[in-house]
N, C-alpha and C positions, 0 to 999 in steps of 0.2 A: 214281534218277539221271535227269537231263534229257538231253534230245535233245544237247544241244551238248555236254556231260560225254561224253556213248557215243560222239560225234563224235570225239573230239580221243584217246579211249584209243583206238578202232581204229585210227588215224594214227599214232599215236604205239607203241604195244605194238611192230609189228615192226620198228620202227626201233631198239630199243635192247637192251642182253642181259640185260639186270634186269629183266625187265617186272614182278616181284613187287615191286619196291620203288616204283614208281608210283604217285605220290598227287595228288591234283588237290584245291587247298582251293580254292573259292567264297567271293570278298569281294564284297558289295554295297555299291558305292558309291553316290552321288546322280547322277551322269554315268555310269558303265560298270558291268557285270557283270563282274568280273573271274576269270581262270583261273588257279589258281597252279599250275603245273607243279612234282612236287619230285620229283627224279629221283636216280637213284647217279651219284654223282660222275664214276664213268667213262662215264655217256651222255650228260652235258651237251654234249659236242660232236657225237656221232652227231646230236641233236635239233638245234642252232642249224646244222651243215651248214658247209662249206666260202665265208666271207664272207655267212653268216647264210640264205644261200638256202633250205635244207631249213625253217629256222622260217617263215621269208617265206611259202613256198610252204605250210604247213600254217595261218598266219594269213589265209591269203586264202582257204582250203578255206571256214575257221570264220568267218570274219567275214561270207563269201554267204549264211548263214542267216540269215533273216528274223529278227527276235527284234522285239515294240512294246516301245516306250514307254525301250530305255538301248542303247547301242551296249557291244559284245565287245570284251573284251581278252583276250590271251592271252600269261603273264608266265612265263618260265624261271627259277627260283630256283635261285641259286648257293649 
């Protein structure tokens, strides 16, 4: 696992009640690195937060890591 992957499970693990059902797929694109969040359905709102704030506030945690050469995305799968 990478540095930004162990970032985003510490983040994310005690926010929600399911933390065994947490998966994280890694797409590479030509422009970003992307995060796929896939979560239990009953945590998709603990994680996006009240007008999206809690995700906000966890994509700015992730996005201040350095990374060369493609900018971080970090995506919530419904």
């Amino acid at each position: 696992m990478d540095m930004i992957e162990n970032l985003i499970i510490a983040i994310v693990k005690p926010l929600i009640s399911q933390p065994e059902t947490l998966t994280i797929k890694i797409v590479d694109t030509p422009e970003f690195l992307e995060y796929h969040l896939d979560l239990d359905q009953s945590d998709i709102g603990r994680v996006i937060g009240k007008k999206g704030r809690t995700i906000s506030a966890i994509r700015t945690i992730v996005y201040s890591v350095p990374v060369e050469g493609k900018k971080i995305r970090l995506l919530v799968e419904k």
